[in-house]
PATIDO-597392 format. One record per residue (C-alpha): x, y, z. Coordinates in steps of 0.1 Angstrom, whole numbers. Layout:
% residues N
<r><x>X</x><y>Y</y><z>Z</z></r>
...
END
This chain:
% residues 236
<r><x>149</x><y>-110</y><z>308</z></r>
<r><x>146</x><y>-94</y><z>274</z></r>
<r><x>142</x><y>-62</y><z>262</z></r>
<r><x>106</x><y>-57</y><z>249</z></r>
<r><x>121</x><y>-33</y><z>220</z></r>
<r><x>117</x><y>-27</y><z>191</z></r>
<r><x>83</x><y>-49</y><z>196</z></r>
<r><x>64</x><y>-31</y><z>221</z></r>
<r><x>71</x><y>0</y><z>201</z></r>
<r><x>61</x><y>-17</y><z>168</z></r>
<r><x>26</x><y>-24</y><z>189</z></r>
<r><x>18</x><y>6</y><z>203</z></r>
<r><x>20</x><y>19</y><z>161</z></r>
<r><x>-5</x><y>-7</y><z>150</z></r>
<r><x>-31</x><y>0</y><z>181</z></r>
<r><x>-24</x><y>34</y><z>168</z></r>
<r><x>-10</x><y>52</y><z>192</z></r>
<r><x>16</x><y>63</y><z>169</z></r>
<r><x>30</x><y>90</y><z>194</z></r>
<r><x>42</x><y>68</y><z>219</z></r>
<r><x>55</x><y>45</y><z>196</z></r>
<r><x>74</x><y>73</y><z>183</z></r>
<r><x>86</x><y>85</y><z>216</z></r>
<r><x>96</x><y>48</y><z>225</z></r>
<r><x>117</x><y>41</y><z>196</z></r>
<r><x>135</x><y>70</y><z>197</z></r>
<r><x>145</x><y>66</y><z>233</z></r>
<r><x>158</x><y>30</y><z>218</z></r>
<r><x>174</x><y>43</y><z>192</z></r>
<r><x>194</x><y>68</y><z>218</z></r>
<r><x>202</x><y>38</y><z>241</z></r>
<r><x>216</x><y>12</y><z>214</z></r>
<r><x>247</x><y>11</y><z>203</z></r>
<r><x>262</x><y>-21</y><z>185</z></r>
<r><x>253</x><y>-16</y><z>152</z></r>
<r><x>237</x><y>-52</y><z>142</z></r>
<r><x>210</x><y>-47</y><z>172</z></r>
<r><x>210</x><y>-12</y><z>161</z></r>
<r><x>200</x><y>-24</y><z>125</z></r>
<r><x>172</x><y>-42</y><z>141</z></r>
<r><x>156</x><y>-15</y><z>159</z></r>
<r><x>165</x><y>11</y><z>127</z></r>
<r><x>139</x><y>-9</y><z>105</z></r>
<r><x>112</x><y>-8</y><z>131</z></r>
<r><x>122</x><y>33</y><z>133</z></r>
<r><x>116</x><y>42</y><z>100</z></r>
<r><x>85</x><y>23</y><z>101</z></r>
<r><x>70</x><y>42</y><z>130</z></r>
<r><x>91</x><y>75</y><z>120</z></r>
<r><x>77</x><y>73</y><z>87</z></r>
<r><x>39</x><y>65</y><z>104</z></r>
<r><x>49</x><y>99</y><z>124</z></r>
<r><x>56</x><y>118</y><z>92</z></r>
<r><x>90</x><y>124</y><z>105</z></r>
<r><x>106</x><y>126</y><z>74</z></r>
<r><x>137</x><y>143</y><z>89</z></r>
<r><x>146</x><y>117</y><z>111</z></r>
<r><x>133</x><y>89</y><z>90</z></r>
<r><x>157</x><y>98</y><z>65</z></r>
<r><x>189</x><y>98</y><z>87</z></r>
<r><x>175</x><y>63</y><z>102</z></r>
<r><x>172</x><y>52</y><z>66</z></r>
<r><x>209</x><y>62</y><z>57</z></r>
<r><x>225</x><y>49</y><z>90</z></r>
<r><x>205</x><y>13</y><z>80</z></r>
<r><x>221</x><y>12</y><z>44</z></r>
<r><x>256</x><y>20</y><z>61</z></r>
<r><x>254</x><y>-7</y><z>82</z></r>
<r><x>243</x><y>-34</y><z>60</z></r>
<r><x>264</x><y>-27</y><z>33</z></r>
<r><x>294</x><y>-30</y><z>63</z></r>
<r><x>280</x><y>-60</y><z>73</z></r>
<r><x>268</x><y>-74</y><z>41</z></r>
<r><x>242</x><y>-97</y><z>50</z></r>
<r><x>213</x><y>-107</y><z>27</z></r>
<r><x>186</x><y>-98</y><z>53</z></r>
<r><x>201</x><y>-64</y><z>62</z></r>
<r><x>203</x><y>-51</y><z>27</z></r>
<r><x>167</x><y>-70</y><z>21</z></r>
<r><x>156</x><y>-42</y><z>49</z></r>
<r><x>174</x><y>-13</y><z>39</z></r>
<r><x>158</x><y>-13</y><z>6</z></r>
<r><x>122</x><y>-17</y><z>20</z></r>
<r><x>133</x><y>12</y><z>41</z></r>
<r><x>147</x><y>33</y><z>12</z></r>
<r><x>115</x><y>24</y><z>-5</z></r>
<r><x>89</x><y>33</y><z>22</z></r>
<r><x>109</x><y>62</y><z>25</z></r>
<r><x>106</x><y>75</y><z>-14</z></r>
<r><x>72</x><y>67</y><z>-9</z></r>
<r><x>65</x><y>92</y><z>12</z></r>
<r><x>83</x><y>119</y><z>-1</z></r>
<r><x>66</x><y>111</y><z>-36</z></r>
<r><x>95</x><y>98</y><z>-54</z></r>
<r><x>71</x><y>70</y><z>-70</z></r>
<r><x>99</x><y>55</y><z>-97</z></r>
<r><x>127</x><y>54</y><z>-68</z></r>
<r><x>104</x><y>41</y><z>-45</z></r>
<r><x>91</x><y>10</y><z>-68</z></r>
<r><x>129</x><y>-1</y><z>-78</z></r>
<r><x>143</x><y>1</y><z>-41</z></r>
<r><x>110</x><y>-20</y><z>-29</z></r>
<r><x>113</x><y>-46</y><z>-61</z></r>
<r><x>152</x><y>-50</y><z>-49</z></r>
<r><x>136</x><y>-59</y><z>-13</z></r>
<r><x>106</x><y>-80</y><z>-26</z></r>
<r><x>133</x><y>-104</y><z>-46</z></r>
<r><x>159</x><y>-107</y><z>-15</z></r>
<r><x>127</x><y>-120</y><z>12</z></r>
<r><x>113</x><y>-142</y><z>-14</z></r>
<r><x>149</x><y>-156</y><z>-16</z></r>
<r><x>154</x><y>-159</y><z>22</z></r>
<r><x>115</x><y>-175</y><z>20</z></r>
<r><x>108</x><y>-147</y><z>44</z></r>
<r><x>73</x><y>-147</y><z>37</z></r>
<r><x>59</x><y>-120</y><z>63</z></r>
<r><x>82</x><y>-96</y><z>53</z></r>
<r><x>76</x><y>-101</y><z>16</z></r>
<r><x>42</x><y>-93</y><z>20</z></r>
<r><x>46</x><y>-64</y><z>32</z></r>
<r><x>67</x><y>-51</y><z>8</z></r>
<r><x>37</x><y>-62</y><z>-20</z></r>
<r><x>17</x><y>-37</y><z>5</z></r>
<r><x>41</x><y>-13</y><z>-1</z></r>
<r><x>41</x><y>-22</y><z>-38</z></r>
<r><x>5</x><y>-17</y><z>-42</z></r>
<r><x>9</x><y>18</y><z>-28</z></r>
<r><x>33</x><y>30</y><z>-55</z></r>
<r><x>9</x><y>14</y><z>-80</z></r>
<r><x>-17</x><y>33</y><z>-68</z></r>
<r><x>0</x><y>63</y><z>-71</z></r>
<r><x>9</x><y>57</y><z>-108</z></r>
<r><x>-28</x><y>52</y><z>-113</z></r>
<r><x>-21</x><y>13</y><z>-118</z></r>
<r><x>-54</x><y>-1</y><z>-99</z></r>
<r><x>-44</x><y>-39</y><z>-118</z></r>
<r><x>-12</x><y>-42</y><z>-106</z></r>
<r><x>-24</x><y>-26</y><z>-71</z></r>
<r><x>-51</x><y>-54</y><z>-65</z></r>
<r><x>-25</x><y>-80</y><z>-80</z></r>
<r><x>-1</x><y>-64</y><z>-53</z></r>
<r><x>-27</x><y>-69</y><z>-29</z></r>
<r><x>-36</x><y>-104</y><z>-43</z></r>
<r><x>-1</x><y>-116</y><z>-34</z></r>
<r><x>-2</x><y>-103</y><z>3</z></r>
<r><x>-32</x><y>-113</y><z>7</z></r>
<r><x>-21</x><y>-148</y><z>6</z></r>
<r><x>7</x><y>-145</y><z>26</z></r>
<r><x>-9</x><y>-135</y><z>54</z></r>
<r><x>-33</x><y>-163</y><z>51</z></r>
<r><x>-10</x><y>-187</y><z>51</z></r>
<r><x>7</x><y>-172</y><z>76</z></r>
<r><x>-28</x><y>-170</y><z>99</z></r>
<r><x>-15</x><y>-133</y><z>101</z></r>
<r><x>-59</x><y>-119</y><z>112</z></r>
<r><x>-46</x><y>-84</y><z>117</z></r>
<r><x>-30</x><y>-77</y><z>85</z></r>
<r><x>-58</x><y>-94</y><z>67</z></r>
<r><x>-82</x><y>-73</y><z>86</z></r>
<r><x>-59</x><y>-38</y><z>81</z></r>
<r><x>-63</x><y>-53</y><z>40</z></r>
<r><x>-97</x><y>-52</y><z>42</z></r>
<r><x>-98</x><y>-21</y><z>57</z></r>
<r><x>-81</x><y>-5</y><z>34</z></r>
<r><x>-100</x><y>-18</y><z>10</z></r>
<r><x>-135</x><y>-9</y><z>18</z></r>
<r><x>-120</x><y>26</y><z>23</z></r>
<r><x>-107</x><y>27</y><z>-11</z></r>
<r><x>-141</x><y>14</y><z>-22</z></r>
<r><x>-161</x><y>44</y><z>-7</z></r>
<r><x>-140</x><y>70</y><z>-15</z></r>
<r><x>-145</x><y>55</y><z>-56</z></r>
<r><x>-183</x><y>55</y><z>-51</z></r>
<r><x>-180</x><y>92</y><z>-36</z></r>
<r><x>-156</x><y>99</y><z>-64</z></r>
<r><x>-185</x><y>94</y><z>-91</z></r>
<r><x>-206</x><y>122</y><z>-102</z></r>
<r><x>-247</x><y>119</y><z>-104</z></r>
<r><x>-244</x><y>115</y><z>-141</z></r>
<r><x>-216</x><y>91</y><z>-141</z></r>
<r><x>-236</x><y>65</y><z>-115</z></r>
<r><x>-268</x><y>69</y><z>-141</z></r>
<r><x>-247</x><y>57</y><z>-166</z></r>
<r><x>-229</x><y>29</y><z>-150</z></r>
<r><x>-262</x><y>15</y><z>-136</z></r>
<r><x>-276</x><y>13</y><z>-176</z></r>
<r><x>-243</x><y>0</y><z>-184</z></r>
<r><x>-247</x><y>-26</y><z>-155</z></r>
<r><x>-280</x><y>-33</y><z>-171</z></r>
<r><x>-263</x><y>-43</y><z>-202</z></r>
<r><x>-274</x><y>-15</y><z>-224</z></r>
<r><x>-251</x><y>-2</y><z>-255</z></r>
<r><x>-238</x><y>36</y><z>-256</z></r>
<r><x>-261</x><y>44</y><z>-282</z></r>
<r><x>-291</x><y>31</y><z>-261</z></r>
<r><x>-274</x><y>50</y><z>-230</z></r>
<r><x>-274</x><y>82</y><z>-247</z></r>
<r><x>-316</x><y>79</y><z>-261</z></r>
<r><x>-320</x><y>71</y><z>-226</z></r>
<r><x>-303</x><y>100</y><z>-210</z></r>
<r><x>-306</x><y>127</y><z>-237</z></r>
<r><x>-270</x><y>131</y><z>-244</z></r>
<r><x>-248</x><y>124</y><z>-271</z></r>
<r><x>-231</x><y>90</y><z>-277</z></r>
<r><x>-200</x><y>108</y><z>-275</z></r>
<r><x>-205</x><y>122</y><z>-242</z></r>
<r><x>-215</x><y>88</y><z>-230</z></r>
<r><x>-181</x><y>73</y><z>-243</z></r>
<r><x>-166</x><y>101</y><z>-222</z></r>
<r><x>-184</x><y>92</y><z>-191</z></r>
<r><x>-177</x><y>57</y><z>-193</z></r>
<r><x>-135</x><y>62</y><z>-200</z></r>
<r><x>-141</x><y>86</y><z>-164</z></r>
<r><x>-160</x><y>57</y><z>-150</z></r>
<r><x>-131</x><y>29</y><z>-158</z></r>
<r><x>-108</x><y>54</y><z>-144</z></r>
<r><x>-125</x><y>63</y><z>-110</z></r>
<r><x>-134</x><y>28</y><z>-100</z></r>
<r><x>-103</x><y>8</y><z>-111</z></r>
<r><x>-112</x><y>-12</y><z>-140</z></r>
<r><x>-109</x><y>-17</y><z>-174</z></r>
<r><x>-138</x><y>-34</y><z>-196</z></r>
<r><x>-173</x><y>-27</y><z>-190</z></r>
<r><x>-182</x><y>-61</y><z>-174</z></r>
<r><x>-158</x><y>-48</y><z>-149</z></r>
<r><x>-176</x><y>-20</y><z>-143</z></r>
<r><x>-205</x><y>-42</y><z>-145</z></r>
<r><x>-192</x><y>-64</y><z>-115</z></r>
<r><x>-186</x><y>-32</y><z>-95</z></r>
<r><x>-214</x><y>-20</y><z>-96</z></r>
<r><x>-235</x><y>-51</y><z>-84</z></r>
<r><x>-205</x><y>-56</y><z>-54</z></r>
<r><x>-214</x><y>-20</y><z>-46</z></r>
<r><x>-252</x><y>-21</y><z>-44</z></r>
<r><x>-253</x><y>5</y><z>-75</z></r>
<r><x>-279</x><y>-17</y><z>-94</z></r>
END
């Protein structure tokens, strides 16, 4: 005797299908009116809207949340809003906005002790931090949702983490030139820059060079964390 929305909706986007989800919710959106059941089905819009790159509508969903939870002025509401606004700079590029509305959000759930939704905002959080380049404070991002969502026996987001990750992986292995994976495997190996460069025929210079691009493209910063990456990835 209940209305399946914004659920159903908010399923059909994580099977994927992120059309009908989009179609759904906006038919919702259409047919609701009070605003606090509005609010709940405006965070699960700009969710899928966003998923739909429709930034246009997105944006006015955003804007009509933060209207009605600074009206109503509940903790949870504004918590939402401000993930919203965040996601929402996110994807237009607006990196610095984006990480202050989403920090506002990750200290109002962690207050409630709403520990799903905190989560994903670190997801969020680690997106803006890859953006900026930040691959620490992405996997410490990570790290923290992570271990939500074990707690919370939440498989599918742990799996979606994963999945993400691997991805990220292979696009870093694809990301290093021929030269730059001879290096890191004698650097794997334990060998100095100078003993890198007899090896290879280049300069120590050019090796120092090499291995600054290497820190860079694989997300780490001290050579036994290159090291370790390189035996996780099968490069030695």
């Amino acid at each position: 005797g209940r209305k399946p929305y914004p659920g159903l909706a908010l399923l059909r986007l994580a099977q994927g299908q992120i059309d009908a989800a989009a179609v759904s919710i906006r038919g919702v959106l259409a047919d609701t009116r009070a605003p606090a059941a509005r609010a709940r089905v405006l965070a699960a819009a700009i969710e899928i809207l966003l998923a739909a790159r429709d930034l246009d509508n997105a944006r006015a969903a955003t804007g009509e949340l933060t209207e009605i939870a600074s009206h109503i002025g509940a903790s949870l509401l504004h918590a939402a809003s401000a993930q919203a606004t965040g996601a929402l700079l996110l994807a237009q590029g607006d990196i610095a906005g984006a990480s202050t509305s989403l920090r506002q959000a990750w200290e109002i759930w962690r207050d409630l002790e709403m520990p799903y939704e905190e989560a994903q905002t670190c997801l969020l959080l680690a997106a803006v931090c890859e953006k900026r380049g930040d691959q620490d404070g992405r996997r410490l991002e990570l790290e923290n949702a992570r271990r939500m969502f074990t707690q919370l026996r939440a498989e599918p987001c742990l799996a979606r983490i994963a999945e993400q990750s691997e991805r990220a992986s292979h696009q870093r292995i694809g990301a290093l030139s021929e030269r730059e994976a001879q290096v890191l495997r004698l650097l794997a190996a334990g060998k100095t820059n100078r003993a890198i460069a007899d090896e290879l025929f280049i300069s120590e210079k050019t090796v120092a060079r090499h291995v600054s691009n290497i820190f860079d493209k694989v997300g780490v910063s001290s050579r036994s964390g290159a090291t370790a990456w390189a035996f996780q990835h099968n490069l030695v």
